[in-house]
N, C-alpha and C positions, 0 to 999 in steps of 0.2 A: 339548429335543433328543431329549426319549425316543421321541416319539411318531411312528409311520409305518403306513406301509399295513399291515401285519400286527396291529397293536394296533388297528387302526379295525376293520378284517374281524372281527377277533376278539370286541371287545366291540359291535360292531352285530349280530352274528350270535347270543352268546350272550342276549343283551338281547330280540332281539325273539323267540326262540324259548322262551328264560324264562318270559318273558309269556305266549305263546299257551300254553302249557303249562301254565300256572298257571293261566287261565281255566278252561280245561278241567276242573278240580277243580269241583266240587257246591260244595261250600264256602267256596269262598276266590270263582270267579266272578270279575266286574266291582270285585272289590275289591282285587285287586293291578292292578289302572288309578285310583282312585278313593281308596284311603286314604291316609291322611299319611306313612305310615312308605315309602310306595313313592316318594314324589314327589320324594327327590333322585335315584334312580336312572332316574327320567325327566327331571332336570337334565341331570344328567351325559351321559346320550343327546343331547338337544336339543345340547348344548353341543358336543360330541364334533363331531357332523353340522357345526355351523357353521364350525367351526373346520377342517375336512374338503374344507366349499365354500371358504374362504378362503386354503384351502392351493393348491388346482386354480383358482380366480381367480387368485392373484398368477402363476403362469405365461401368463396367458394374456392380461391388462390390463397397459397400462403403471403404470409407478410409480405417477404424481399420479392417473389413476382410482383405482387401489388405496386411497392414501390418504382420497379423497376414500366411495369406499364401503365401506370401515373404520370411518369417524367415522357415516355413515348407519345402518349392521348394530349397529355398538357403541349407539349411542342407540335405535334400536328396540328393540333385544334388554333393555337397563337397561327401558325405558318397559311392554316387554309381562311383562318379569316381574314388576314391581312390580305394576302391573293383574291378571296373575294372582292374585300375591299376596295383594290387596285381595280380589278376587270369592272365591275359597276360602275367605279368610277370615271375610267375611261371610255367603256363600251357607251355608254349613254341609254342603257337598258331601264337601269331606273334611276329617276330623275326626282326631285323634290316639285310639287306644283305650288304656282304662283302664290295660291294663297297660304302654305306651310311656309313658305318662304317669307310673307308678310309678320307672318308668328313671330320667326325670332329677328327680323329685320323690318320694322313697322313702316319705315321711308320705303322698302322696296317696290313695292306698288304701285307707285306714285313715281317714281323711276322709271320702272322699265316696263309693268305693266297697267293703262291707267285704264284699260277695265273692269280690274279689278279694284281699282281705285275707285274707279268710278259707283261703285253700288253702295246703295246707302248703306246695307246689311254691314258693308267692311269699315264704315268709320268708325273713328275712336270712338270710345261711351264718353258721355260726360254726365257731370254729378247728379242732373235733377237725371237723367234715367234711371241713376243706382236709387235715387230716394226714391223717384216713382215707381219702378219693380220692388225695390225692398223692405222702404219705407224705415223703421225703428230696426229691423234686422242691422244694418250697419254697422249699428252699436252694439247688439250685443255678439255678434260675429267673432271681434277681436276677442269678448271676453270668451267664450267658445273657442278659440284657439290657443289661448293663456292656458286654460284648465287642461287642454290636450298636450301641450309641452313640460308643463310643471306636474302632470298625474304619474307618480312615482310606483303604480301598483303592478307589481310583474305581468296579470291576467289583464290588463287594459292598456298597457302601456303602446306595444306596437299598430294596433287597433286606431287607436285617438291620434298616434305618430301620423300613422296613414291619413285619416283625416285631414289634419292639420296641414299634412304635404298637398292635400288634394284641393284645400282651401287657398293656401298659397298662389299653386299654379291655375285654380280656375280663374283669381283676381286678376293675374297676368295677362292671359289670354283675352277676358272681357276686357279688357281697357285697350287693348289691340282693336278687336272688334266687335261692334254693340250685338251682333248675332250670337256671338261666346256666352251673352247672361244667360241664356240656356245651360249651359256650362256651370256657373257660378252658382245658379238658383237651388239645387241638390246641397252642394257643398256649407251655402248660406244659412239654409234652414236644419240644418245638422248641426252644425255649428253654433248657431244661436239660439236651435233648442239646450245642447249640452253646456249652454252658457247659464240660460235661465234657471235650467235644473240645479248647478251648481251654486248659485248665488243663493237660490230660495232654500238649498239645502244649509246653507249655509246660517241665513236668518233664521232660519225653520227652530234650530237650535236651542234660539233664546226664548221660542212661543212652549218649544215641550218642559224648556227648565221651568217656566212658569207655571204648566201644568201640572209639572211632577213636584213641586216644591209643596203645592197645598194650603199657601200663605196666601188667603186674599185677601188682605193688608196691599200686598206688594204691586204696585204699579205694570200695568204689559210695558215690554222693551217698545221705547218712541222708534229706533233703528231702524228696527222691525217690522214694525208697522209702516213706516213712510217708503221703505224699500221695497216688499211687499203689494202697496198700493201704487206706486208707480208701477208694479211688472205689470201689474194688473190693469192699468192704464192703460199703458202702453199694444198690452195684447188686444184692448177694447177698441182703442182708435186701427190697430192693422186691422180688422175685422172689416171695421167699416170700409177705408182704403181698400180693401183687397175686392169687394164686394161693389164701390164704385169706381173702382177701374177695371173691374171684369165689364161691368154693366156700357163704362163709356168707352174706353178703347181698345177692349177686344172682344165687343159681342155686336160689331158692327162691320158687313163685308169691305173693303176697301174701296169697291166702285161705289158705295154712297155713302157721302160725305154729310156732315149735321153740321149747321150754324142759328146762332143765337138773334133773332130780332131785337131791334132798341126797346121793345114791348117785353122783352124775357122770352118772346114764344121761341120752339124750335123751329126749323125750316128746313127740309131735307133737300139736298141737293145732290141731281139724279141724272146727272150732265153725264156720264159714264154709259152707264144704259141705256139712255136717250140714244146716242149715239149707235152703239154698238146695233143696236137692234132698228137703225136708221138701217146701218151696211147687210143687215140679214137680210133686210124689206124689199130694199132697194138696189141692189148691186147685183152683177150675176154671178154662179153659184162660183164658176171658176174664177173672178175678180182677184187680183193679189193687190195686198195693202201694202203700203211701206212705211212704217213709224219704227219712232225708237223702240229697241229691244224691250224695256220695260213693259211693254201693250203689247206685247206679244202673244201671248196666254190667255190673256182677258181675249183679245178678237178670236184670236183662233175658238175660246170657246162660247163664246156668247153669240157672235156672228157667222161662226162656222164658215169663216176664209181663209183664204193663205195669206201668211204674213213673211216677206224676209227676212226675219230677222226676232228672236223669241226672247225665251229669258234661260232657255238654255244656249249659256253664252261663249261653245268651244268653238266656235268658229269667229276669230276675230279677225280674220281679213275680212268677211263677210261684214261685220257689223263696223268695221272702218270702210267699207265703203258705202252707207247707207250714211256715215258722218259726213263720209266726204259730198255726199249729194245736198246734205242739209247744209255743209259751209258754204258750198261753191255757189258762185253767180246762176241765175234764172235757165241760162241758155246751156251751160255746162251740166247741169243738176237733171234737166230732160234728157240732153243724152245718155245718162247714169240711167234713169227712168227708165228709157225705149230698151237700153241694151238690158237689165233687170224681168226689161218685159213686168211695169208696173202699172197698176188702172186706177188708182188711188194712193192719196197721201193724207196720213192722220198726222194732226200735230196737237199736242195740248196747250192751253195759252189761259193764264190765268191772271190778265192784269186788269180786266173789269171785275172780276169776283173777287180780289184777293186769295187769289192762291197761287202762293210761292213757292208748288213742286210743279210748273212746268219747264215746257222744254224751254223757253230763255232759259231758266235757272239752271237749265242740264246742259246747256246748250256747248260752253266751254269744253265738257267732257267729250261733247259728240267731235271737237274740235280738234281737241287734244290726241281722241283715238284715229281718228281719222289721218293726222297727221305724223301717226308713229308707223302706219304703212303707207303713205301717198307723200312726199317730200312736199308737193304741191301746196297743202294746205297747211299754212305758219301761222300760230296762238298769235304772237304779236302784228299779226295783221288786225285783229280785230277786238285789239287795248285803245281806244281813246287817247291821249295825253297820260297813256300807262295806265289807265281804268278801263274795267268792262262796261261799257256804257251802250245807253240803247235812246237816248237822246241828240239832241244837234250837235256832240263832243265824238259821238260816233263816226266811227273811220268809215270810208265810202265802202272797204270790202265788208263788214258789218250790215251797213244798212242795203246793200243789194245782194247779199245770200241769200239762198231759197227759205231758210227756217225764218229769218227777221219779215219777210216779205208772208208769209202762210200766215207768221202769227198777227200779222199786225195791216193785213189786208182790210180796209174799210173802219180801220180803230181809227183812224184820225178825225171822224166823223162823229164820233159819241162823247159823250160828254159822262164821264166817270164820279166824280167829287165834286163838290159845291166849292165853289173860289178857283179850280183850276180850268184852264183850257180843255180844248177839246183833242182827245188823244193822248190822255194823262194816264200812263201805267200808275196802279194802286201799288204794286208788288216793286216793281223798281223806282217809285216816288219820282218821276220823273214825264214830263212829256216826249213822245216818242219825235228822233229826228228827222222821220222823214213821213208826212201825214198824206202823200198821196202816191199812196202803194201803187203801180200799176201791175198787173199780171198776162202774160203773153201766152207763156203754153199750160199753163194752170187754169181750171176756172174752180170757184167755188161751188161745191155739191150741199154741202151741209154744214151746218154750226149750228150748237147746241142751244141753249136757253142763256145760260151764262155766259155760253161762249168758250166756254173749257175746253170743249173739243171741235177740231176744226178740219173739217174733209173737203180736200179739192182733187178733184177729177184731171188725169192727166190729157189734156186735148189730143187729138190725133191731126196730125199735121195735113194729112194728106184732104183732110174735110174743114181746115180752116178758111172761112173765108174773109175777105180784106174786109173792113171798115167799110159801111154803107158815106161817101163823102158826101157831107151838107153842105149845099148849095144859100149861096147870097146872092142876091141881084139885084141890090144895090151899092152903091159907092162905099169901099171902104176910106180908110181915114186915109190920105196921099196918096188916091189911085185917080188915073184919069177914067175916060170912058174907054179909052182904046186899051185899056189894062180890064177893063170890067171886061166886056168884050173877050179877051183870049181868052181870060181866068171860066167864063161861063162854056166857052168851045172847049175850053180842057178837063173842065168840070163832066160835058156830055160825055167826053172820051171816054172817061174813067167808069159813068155810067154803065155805057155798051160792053165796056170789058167787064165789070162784075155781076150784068147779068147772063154774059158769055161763061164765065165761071161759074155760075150759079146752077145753068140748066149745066154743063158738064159734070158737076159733083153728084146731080140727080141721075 
């Protein structure tokens, strides 16, 4: 009995203008007609309309017509959507995407697609995010769902029902993925305003009886009062909360980063920018960068270069082969490079600063993607004694890939913490196992201040020239003189031929 001409106009009008609007996007296109995730709100259309004709038929046909083209509509309508059903199904026309698919299957990801695994956006929530988005909402949420299930009033009932269903399934969704509390945050504060209302409405009761009663003899209700001053509480501390986590964690861009001195001062840390506007200054204008897809965005627009590889991430064979450059040994990793046609390689590296979102930390995923299109590149090549390790437990394919060697080029030289050696990651609490990186067809261009970001220049082969050799001429330790002797005529050799190469490359 809900349903009448103003809900029909309403949702035919919003439906077909949705659509044509959503075409209109570069992006999305023929795929809000065509994907899976659109196809009940093209049900629900189809269904609407019929039910529309059938409303404007039975005014206009007698009964037994009516009946009779009721059972004909009804069995068409079962026979074509099943038939739809089948040909979608099979055709492979529209398909469910990987992350709808995480929705109702939260392992799927991490299965079959581990780029999608891969982004932070898609992991589960965990609790302190629900308290630090929501804070006291939590609690009264539930009670704002109680009052929507139990409110018996025929004008409120289907209303608060909706709610309640829309509560349910936002929860579901954010604890799938921590990007969904968008999702949830509507649903939250709906919910646990109509919680609050109902309770105060509730105490409010005992404040007017004492009003209206006239006896000031008679005590205010204690109930009332403590319940009362806690909403009230309660609302005082979200205020604040709401107001220092606007201020600290989201009115700050992500390229700079804040940290606390042992003094209490701030100290802005600007290793991001630094960088980026290193590669504007200095690179030329065509230069291409190759870093993880995450930096994709930030260089292309800070630095105004091309990057392989972005954060729009439909192209995974592309961004599994940009893994498989950072798994693979020195000399395998250049060829990926030359055939790429790359002039730069950004890595982020955060084990002198403590910061533990670089690419170590990422670095498995880059592994794992890379190895779900290149067979070549195996996860447990690069477990330790079954641990991910970046110390002397470190497997040899580990410590000679290109990303272990970018990030950790000249770290064994620094001295990190007070009581540890020198080449101690702060983020992986360990010393690194192998402290004299060498680099062949890599040279280093740039590092930051901190060291966060780390740019090497891919050498061009054809202008490498050999090692200038150092000459002794004197005895070493168990050489005679007739061994001194060759070693210095072979020494000359070597000479003549690398300044025979020398003027050649000029």
């Amino acid at each position: 009995g809900r349903f009448n001409s103003k809900v029909y106009v309403a949702y035919s009008v919003f439906y077909a203008l949705g659509t044509i609007f959503a075409i209109q996007i570069p992006f999305v296109g023929f795929l809000a007609v065509r994907s899976a995730e659109h196809l009940l709100s093209h049900g629900v259309f189809i269904i609407v309309q019929i039910y529309a004709l059938t409303q404007y038929l039975r005014c206009l046909l007698p009964k037994q017509s009516m009946e009779l083209l009721g059972r004909i509509v009804l069995v068409t309508a079962i026979a074509g959507f099943f038939m739809l059903f089948l040909f979608l199904l099979f055709s492979g026309i529209s398909k469910w995407s990987g992350r709808s698919l995480s929705l109702l299957d939260p392992t799927y990801a991490s299965k079959f697609i581990p780029i999608i695994a891969s982004v932070s956006e898609h992991q589960a929530t965990t609790w302190t995010s629900y308290f630090f988005d929501l804070h006291f909402l939590m609690v009264l949420m539930p009670v704002g769902f109680f009052f929507c299930c139990s409110d018996q009033k025929e004008s409120t009932n289907y209303g608060k029902l909706f709610l309640g269903l829309y509560g349910v399934l936002a929860i579901y969704f954010s604890c799938v993925m921590i990007r969904l509390m968008l999702v949830l945050a509507p649903a939250t504060c709906i919910l646990a305003a109509i919680g609050t209302s109902e309770v105060l409405e509730i105490f409010a009761k005992s404040f007017r009886d004492y009003w209206n009663s006239g006896d000031e003899s008679s005590n205010l209700p204690d109930v009332g009062i403590i319940i009362t001053g806690i909403i009230g509480g309660l609302c005082y501390f979200y205020l604040i909360h709401s107001t220092w986590t606007a201020a600290e964690a989201y009115s700050s861009p992500s390229v700079i980063m804040s940290a606390r001195r042992p003094n209490g001062g701030k100290e802005i840390i600007d290793d991001y920018r630094e960088a980026y506007y290193w590669l504007r200054l200095n690179t030329p204008e065509d230069a291409k960068i190759m870093s993880w897809w995450d930096y994709g965005y930030q260089i292309t627009g800070f630095s105004n270069r091309t990057v392989l590889v972005d954060n729009n991430t439909w192209n995974n064979t592309h961004i599994a082969t940009v893994g498989r450059a950072m798994a693979s040994r020195e000399g395998e990793s250049y060829k990926i490079c030359k055939m790429l046609d790359v002039d730069y390689v950004l890595v982020i590296f955060g084990g002198l600063s403590h910061y533990s979102g670089d690419d170590i930390s990422k670095f498995l995923w880059m592994v794992r993607i890379g190895g779900g299109v290149f067979p070549d590149i195996v996860e447990n090549d690069y477990y330790g004694q079954g641990y991910y390790r970046i110390d002397a437990g470190a497997t040899e394919t580990m410590k000679n890939c290109l990303m272990y060697k970018l990030c950790y080029y000249r770290f064994g030289e620094v001295y990190t913490s007070r009581g540890q050696d020198a080449g101690y990651d702060t983020v992986r609490k360990a010393v690194i196992g192998n402290k004299n990186v060498k680099l062949e067809y890599f040279s280093e261009a740039f590092t930051s201040s901190n060291w966060i970001v780390r740019i090497y220049k891919v050498n061009k082969m054809a202008n490498r020239l050999p090692t200038m050799p150092v000459s002794y001429t004197h005895l070493r330790a168990h050489e005679t003189s007739l061994h001194l002797v060759c070693r210095l005529l072979l020494e000359k050799k070597k000479k003549k031929e690398y300044k025979r190469k020398k003027e050649t490359n000029k």
